[in-house]
N, C-alpha and C positions, 0 to 999 in steps of 0.2 A: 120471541122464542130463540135461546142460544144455538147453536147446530153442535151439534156432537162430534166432536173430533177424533179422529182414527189414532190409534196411538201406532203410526207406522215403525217409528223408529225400535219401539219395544217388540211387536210383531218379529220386526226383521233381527232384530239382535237372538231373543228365542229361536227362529230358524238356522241361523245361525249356530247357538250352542246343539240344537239338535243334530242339524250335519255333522258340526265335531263330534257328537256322542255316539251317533251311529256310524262314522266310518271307523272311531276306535273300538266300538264294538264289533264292528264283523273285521275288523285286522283281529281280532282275540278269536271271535268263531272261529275265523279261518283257521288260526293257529291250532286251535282246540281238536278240529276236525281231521286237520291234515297231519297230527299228531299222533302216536301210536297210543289206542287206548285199550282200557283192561277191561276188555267186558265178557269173559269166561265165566259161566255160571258153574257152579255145583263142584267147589274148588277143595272142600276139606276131603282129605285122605280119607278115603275107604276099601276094602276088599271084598270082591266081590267073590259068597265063600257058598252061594247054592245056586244051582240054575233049574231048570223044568221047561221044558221047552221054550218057549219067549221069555220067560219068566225070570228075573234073577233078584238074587240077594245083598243087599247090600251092607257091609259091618262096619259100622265105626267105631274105633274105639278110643274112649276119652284117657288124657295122660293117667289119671289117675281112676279107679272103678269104685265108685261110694254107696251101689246098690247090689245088692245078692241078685235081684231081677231082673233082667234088660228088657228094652220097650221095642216092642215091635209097632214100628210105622203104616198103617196101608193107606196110599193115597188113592185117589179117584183113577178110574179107567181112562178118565178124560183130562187132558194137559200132563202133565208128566211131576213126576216128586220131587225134580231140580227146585221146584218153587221153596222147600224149606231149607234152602242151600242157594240162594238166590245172589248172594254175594256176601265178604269176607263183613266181619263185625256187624252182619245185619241178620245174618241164618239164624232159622229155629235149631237147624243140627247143630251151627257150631254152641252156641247159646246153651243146647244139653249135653254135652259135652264137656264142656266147663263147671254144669252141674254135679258131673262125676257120671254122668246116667250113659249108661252104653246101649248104643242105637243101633238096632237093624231096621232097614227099611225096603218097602216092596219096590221095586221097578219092572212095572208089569210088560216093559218090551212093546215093540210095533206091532199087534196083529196082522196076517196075512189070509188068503183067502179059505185057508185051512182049519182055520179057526173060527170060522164063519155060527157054526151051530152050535158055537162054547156057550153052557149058559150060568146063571148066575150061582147054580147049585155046581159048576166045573169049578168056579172061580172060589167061592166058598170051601165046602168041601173036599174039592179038589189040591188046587194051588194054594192057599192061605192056610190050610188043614195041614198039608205037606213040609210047610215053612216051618211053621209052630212045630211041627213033632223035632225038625231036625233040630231046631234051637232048645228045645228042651233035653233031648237027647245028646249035644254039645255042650250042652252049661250042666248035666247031669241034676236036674231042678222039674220040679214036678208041676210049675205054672210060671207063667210071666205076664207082663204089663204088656197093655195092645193102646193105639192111639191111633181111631182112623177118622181122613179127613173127606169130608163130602159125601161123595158113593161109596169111598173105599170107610168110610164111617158107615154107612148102611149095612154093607160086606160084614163089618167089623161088630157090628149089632146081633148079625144075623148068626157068626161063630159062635159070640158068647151065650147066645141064647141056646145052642143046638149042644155047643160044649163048655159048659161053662165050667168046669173042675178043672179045665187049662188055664184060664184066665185069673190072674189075679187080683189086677185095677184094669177100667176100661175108662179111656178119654177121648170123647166124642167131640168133633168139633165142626164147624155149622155144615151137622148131619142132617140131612131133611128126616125127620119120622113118619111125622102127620102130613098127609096129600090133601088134608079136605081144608081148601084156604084157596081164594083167589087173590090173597097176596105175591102180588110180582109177574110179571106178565109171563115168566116162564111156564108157571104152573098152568094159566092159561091156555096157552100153546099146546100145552103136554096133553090134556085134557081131550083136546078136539085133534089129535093128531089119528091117523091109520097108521098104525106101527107096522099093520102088516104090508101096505102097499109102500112102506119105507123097505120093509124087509126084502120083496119084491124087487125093489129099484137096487139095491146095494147090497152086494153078498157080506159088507160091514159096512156100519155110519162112517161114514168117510169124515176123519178130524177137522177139517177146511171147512164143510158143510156146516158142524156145529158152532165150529168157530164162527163162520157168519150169522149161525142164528144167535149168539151170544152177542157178538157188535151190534145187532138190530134191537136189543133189548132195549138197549140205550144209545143211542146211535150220537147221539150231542155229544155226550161226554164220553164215550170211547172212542168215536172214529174221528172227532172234530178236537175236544177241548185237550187232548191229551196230545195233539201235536201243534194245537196253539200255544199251550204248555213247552212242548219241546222248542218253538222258534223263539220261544220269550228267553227261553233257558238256555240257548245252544250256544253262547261265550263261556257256561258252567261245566268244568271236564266231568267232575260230578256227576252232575246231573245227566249229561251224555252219555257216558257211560254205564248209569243205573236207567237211562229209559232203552239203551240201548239190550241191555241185558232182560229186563225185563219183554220186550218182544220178542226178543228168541224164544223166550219159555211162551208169550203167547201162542206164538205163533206153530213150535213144538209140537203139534198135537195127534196125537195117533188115532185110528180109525177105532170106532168102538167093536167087537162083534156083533153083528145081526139078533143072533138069538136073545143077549143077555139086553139088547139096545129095547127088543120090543116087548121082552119078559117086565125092565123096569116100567116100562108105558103102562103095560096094560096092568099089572098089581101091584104097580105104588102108584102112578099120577091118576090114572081113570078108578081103579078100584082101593086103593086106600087099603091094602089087608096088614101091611107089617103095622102100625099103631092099636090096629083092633084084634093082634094076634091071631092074624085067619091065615096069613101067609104058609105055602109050603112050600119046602128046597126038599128038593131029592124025597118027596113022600111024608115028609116028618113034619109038623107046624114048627113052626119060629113063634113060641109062646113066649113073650116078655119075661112074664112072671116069674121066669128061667135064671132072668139077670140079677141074683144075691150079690156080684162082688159090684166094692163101691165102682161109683161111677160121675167121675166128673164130665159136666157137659157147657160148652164155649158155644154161642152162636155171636152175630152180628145186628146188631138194629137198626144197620142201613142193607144188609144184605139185598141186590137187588135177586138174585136166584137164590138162595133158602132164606126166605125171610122167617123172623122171630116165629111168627103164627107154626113154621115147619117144626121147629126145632124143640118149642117149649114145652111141648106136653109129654118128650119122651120119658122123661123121670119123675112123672105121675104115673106112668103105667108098666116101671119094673119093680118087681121084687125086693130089688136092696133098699135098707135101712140107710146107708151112709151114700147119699145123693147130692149131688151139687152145680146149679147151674149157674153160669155168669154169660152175661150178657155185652158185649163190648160195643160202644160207640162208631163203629166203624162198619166196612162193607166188606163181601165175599172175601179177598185174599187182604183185604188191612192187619188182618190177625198177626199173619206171616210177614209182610214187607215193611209196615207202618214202623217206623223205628221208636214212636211211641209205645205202642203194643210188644215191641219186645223188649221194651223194661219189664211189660208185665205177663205176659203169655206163657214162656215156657219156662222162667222161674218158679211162676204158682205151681205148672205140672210139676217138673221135678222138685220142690217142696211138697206139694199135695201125695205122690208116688214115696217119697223119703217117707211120709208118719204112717207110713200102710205099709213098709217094706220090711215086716217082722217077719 
């Protein structure tokens, strides 16, 4: 029998080209690192032209204006709306803007302990009801375009259905409707949660808390693979830069109010009433059947918190004729950062909002 011979010399010469590779690489990191980098989120011009207590408004306006009707934003209570302004040639804002489409958007502000007993019929009715009038009363225009994302898509479900002669187009995007799904271990959680002995412990959800219960959903690949990612990456200014930026906004995260935090528990995750039109804000139901203007609806089919099962059945059970869902390959915020998806995401809107803007 021959003996098998160690191929030393080839071993060592590989070792070899790898030392050279990684001390030229981390002489780049280092440079990368200790170089000034741009990682300011939420960069395009705006004026901030309404406020309401924490509440304010945000106007952007594109060089040129190609729609009679502007699109009102409302993002989730939870992380903040810099995410569609997340950096320069990669923003959903700047992206409609370019479109011609003139954006206002909500920035619901940090809650404080005052705010504690706000509930979803304040925010609704309240704050989102207030915005709409003053925009319609500034653009002298009797409805406009609403586009809301996550929660602020539920919010933004629940106006059109209580007022729907304000609205013109409504564009939903991976809104949760339907609770009754034990896809995604979120819903799970929600389920078996005591909202009140949350409410109890925290005069608001304090954003950090959620934040961590968001990391544990998926704990591999948000607390591990994504800064395996970042050390493979960190010679790329690039990439440093956009993961850098991208934490701030995770990280970003304001407390929820109490009231509205245990209001969503208890009638959307454990009772399921907004899909079956049982829901009531301020006394009134939120009947679907309410929502006649078209409505285009975007979910995710890796979403790991609003999976498909959430999202798909909302436009089987409105009212409008002119309905439209697409479903994207990607997960929760892929829609917004994936520079794939925004070849295609906020071109479709503002196309889709152009053949409806008579």
């Amino acid at each position: 029998m021959s003996q098998v011979s160690i191929p030393v010399d080839l071993i060592l010469k590989n070792l070899g080209e790898d030392s050279k590779s990684a001390r030229s690489r981390f002489k780049k990191a280092t440079s990368v690192l200790t170089s000034e980098l741009s990682t300011d989120i939420s960069v395009t011009p705006y004026e901030t032209v309404y406020q309401e207590d924490r509440v304010k408004l945000k106007h952007y306006v594109p060089e040129k204006v190609r729609f009679k009707h502007p699109l009102l934003v409302i993002y989730a209570l939870i992380n903040r709306e810099t995410m569609l302004d997340l950096q320069p040639r990669r923003s959903v804002v700047e992206t409609l803007l370019n479109q011609g489409v003139e954006v206002y958007m909500v920035d619901w502000g940090y809650p404080t302990r005052k705010d504690q007993f706000q509930t979803i019929g304040d925010h609704v009715n309240g704050y989102i009801a207030g915005i709409v009038d003053f925009i319609l009363a500034r653009h002298q225009i009797g409805q406009l375009n609403i586009m809301g994302i996550c929660m602020g898509g539920v919010f933004s479900v629940i106006y059109s259905a209580l007022h729907r002669e304000k609205v013109k187009n409504l564009v939903t995007t991976v809104t949760p409707t339907n609770f009754d799904t034990d896809k995604g271990l979120l819903n799970i959680w929600m389920k078996h949660t005591d909202a009140h002995v949350l409410g109890d412990i925290y005069s608001n959800m304090p954003g950090e808390v959620m934040n961590l219960g968001f990391l544990l959903l998926n704990p591999a690949r948000l607390m591990i693979d994504k800064y395996v990612g970042f050390l493979q990456n960190i010679d790329n200014k690039d990439y440093v830069e956009n993961f850098v930026r991208m934490e701030k906004w995770i990280f970003d995260s304001p407390d929820v109010p109490a009231a509205t935090f245990k209001e969503f528990i208890i009638n959307f995750y454990k009772k399921n009433l907004l899909i079956q039109s049982k829901l009531e804000i301020d006394g009134e139901r939120v009947d679907l059947s309410n929502i006649t203007m078209p409505v285009l609806n975007f979910y995710g089919r890796f979403d790991h918190l609003v999976p498909p099962e959430a999202c798909e059945t909302f436009t089987s059970m409105i009212g409008s004729d002119d309905k439209e869902d697409i479903c994207f390959n990607t997960g929760h915020i892929g829609i917004y950062v994936s520079s794939k998806y925004q070849r295609d995401f906020a071109p479709k809107i503002a196309a889709w909002l152009h053949e409806r803007d008579n």
